[in-house]
C-alpha atoms as an extended CHARMM CRD file, in Angstrom:
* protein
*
       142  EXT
         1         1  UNK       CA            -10.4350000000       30.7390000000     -108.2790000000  PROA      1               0.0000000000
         2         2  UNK       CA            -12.2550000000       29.1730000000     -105.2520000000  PROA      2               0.0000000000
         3         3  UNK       CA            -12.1740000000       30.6000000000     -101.9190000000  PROA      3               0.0000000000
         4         4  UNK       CA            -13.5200000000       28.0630000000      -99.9570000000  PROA      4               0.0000000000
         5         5  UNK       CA            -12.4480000000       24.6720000000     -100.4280000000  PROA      5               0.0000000000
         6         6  UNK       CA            -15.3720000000       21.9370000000     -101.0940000000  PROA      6               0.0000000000
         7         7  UNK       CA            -17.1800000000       20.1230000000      -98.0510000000  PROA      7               0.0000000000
         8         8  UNK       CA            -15.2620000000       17.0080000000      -97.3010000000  PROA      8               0.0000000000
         9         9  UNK       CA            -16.2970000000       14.3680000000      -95.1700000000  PROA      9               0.0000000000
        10        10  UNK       CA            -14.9730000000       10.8240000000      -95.0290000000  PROA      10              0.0000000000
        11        11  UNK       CA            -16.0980000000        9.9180000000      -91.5730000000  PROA      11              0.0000000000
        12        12  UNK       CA            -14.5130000000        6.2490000000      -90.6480000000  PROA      12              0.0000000000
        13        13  UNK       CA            -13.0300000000        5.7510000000      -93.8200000000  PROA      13              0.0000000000
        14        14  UNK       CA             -9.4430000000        4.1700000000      -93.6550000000  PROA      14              0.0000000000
        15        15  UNK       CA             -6.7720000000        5.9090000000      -95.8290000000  PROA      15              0.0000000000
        16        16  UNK       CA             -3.1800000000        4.5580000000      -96.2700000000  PROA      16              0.0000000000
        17        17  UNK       CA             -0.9020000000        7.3670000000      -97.2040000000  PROA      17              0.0000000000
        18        18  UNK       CA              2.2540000000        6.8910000000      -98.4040000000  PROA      18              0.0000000000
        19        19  UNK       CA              4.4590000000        9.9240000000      -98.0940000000  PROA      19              0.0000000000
        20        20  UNK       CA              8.3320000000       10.6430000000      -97.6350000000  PROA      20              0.0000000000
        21        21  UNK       CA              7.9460000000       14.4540000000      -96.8210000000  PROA      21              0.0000000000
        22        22  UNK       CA              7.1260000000       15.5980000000      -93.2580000000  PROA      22              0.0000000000
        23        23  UNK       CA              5.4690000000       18.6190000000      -94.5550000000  PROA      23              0.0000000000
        24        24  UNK       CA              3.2540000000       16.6000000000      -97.3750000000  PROA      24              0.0000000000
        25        25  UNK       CA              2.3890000000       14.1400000000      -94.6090000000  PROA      25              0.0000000000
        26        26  UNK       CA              0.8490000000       16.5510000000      -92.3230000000  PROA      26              0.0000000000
        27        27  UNK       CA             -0.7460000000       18.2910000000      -94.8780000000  PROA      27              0.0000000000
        28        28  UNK       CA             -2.9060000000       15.2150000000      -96.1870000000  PROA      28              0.0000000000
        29        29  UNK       CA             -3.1140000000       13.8250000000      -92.5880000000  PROA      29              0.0000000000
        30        30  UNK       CA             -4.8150000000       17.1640000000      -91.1140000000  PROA      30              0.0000000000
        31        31  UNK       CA             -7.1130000000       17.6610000000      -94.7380000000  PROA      31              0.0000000000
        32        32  UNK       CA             -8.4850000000       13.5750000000      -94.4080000000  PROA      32              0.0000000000
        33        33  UNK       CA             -8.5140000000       13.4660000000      -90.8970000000  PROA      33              0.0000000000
        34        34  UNK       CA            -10.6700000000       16.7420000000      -90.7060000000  PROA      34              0.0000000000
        35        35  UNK       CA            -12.7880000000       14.8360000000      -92.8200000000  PROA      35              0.0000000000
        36        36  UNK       CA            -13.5580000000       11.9460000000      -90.0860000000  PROA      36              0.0000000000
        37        37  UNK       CA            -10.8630000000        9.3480000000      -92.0640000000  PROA      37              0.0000000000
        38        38  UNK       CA             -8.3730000000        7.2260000000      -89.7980000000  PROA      38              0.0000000000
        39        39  UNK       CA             -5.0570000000        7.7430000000      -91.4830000000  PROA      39              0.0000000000
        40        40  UNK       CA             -2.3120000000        5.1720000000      -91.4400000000  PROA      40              0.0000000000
        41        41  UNK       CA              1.0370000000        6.4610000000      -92.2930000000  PROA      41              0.0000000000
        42        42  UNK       CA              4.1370000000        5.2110000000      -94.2530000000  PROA      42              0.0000000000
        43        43  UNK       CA              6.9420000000        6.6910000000      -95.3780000000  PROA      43              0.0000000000
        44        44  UNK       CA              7.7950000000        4.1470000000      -98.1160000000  PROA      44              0.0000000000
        45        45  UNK       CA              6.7190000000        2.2300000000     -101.1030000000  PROA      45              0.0000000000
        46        46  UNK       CA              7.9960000000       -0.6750000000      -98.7190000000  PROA      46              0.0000000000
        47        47  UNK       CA              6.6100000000       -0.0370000000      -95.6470000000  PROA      47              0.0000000000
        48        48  UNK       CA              3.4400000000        0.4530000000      -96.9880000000  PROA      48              0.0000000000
        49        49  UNK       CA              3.5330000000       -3.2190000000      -99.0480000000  PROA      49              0.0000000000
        50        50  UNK       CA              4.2360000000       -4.6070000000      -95.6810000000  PROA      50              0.0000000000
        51        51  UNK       CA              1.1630000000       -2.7420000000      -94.1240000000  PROA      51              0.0000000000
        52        52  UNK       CA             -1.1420000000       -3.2240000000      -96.8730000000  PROA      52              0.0000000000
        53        53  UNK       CA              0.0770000000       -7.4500000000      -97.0000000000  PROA      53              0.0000000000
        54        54  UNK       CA             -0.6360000000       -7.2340000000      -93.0840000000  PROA      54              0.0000000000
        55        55  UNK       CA             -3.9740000000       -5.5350000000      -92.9060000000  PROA      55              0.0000000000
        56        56  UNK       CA             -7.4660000000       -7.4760000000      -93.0760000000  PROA      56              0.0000000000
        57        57  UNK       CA             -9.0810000000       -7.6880000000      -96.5450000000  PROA      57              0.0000000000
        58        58  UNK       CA            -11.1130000000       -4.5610000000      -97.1980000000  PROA      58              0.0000000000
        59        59  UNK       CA             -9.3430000000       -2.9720000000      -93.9810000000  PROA      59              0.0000000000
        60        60  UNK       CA             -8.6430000000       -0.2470000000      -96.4290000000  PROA      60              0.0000000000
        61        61  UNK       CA            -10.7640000000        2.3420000000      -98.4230000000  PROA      61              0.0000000000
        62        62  UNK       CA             -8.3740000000        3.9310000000     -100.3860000000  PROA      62              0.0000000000
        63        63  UNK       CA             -4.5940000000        4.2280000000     -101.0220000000  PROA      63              0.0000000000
        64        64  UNK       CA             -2.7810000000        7.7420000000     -101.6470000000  PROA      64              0.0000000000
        65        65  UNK       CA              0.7410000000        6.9540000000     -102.7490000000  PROA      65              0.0000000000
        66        66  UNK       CA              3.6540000000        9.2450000000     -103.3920000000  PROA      66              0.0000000000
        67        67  UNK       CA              5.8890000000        8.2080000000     -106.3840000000  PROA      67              0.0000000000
        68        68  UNK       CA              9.4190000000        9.6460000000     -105.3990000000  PROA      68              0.0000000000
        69        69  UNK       CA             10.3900000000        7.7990000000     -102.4580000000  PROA      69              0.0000000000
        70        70  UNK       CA             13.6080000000        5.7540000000     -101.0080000000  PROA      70              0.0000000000
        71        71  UNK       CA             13.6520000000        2.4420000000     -100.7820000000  PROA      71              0.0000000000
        72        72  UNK       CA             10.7100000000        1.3980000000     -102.8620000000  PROA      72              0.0000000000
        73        73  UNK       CA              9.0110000000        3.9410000000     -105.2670000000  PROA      73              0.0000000000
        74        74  UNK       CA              5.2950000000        4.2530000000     -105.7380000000  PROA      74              0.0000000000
        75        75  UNK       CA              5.2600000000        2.6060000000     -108.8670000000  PROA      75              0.0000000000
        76        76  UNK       CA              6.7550000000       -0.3990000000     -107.5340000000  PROA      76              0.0000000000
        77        77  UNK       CA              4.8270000000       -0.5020000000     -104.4240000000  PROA      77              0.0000000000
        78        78  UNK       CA              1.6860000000        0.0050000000     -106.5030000000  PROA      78              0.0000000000
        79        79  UNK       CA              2.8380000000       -2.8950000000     -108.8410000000  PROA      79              0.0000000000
        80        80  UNK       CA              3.4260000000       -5.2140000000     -106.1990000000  PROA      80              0.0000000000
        81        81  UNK       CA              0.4130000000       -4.4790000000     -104.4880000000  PROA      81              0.0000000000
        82        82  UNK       CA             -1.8620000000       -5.1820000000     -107.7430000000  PROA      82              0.0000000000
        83        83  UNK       CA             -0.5110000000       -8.0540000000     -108.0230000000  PROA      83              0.0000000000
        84        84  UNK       CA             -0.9180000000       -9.5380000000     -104.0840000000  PROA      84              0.0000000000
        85        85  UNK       CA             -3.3300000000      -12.3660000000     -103.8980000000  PROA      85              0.0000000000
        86        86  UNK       CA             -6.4430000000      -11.1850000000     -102.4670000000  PROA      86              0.0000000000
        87        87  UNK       CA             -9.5560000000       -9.2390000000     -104.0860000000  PROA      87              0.0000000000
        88        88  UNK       CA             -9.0700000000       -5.9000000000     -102.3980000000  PROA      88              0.0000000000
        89        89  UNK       CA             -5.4640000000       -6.0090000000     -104.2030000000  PROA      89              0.0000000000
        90        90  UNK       CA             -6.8940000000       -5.3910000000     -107.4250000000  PROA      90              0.0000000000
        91        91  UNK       CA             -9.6990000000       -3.2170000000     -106.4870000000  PROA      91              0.0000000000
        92        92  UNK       CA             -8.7100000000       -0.7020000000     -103.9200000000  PROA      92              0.0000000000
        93        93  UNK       CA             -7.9730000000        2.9920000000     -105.5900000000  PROA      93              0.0000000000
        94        94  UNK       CA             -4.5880000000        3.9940000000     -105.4240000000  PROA      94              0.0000000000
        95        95  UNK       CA             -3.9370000000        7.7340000000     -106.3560000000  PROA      95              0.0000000000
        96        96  UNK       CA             -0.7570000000        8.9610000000     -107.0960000000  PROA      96              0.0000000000
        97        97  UNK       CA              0.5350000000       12.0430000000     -105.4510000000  PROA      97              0.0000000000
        98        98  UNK       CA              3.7630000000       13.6030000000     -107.1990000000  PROA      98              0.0000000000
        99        99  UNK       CA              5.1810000000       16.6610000000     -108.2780000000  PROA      99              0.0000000000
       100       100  UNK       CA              5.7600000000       14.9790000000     -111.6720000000  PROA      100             0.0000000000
       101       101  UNK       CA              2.6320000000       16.1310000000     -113.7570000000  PROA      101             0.0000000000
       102       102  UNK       CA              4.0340000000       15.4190000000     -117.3670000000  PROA      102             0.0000000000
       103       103  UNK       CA              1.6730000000       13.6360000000     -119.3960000000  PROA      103             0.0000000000
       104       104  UNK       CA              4.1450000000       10.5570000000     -119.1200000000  PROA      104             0.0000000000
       105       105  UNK       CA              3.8550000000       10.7530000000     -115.4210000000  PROA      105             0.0000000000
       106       106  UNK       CA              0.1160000000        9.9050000000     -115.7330000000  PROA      106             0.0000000000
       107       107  UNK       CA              0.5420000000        7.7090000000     -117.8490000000  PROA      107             0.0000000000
       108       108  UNK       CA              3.5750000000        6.0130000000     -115.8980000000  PROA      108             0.0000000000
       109       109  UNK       CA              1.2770000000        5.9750000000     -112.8910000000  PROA      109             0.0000000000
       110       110  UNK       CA             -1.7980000000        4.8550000000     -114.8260000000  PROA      110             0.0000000000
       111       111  UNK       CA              0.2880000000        1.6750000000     -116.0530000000  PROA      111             0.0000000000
       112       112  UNK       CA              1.7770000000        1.1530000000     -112.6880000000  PROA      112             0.0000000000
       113       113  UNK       CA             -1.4610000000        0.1500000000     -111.7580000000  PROA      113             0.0000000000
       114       114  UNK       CA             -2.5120000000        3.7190000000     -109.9550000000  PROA      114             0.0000000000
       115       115  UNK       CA             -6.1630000000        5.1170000000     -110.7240000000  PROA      115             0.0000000000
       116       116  UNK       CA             -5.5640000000        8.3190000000     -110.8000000000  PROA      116             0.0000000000
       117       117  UNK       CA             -2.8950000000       10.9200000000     -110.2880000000  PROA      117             0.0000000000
       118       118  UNK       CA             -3.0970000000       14.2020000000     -108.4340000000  PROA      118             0.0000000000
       119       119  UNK       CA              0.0690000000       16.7620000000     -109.2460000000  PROA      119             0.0000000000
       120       120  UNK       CA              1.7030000000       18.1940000000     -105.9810000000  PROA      120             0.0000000000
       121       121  UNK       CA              1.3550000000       20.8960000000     -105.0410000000  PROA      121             0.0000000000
       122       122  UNK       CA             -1.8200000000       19.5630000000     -104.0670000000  PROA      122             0.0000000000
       123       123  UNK       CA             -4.6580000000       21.5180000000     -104.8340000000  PROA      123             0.0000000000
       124       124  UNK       CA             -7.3170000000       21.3650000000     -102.0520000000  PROA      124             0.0000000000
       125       125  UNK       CA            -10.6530000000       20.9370000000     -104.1250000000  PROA      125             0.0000000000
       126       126  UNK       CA             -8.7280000000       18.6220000000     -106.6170000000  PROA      126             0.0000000000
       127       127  UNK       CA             -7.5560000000       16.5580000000     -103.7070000000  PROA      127             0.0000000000
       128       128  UNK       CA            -11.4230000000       16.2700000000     -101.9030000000  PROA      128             0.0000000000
       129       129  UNK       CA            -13.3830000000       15.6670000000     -105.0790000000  PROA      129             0.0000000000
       130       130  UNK       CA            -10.3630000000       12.9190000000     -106.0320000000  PROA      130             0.0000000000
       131       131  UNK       CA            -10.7980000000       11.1380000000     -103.1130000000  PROA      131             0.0000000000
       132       132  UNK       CA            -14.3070000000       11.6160000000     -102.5680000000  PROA      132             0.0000000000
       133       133  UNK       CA            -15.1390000000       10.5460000000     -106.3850000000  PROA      133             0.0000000000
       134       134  UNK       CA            -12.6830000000        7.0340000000     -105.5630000000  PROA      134             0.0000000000
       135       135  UNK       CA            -13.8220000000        6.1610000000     -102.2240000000  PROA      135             0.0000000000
       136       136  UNK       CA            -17.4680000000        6.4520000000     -103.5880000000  PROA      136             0.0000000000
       137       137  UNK       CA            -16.0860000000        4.0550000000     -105.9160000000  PROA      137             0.0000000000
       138       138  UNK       CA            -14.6010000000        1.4330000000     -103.4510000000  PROA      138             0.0000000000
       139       139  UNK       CA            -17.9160000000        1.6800000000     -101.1300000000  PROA      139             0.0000000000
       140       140  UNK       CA            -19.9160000000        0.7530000000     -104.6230000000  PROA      140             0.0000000000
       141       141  UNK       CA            -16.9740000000       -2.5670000000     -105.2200000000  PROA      141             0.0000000000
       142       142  UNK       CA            -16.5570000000       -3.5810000000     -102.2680000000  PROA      142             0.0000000000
């Protein structure tokens, strides 16, 4: 057991999270944003297909995407994403975040088109070394 959680710093890097709950929102708004990252919030799998269609190529470094949501799940919104026509589509890490943390969930998110899949409650060092390890990632694609 850690008692500190792992250096994180992300500073200008643009993070779409996608996130029904208040409480989850906040939680990964204040933990990137500490980090220097400019969050842009949605609260659906739709709303954040209509943000991510909208937004510049490469305007993003890295998606993290709830599963359980109304109107369009994260699955879905994942799928449809992947399969927009533009290279950042296809390339951009999207990490699940869901309570759900069955081996099928993983591999439901994996074949939705998610790269990786974090298990809520969200554990801090998990989280930073998650994102840090994918956004290292999209800097090296990009």
């Amino acid at each position: 057991v850690t008692s500190q959680p792992e250096e994180i710093s992300f500073p200008g890097k643009r993070i779409l999270v996608v996130e029904d709950n208040e409480l989850n929102m906040e939680i990964v708004e204040f933990i990137t944003q500490n980090a220097g990252a400019v969050v842009t919030k949605a609260w659906n799998g739709r709303e954040a297909l209509e943000i991510f269609e909208k937004s510049a190529e490469g305007c993003f470094d890295a998606i993290l995407m709830d599963v359980m949501m109304p109107e369009m799940d994260g699955y879905e919104a994942t799928e449809r994403i992947r399969r927009l026509n533009r290279k950042d589509a296809r390339t951009i890490p999207i990490i699940a975040m869901t309570a759900n943390a069955f081996t099928e969930d993983v591999v439901n998110a994996k074949n939705a088109g998610m790269n990786e899949h974090i298990p809520k409650p969200i554990d801090l060092n998990k989280f930073i070394r998650t994102l840090k390890r994918w956004i290292d990632f999209s800097e090296k694609n990009k």
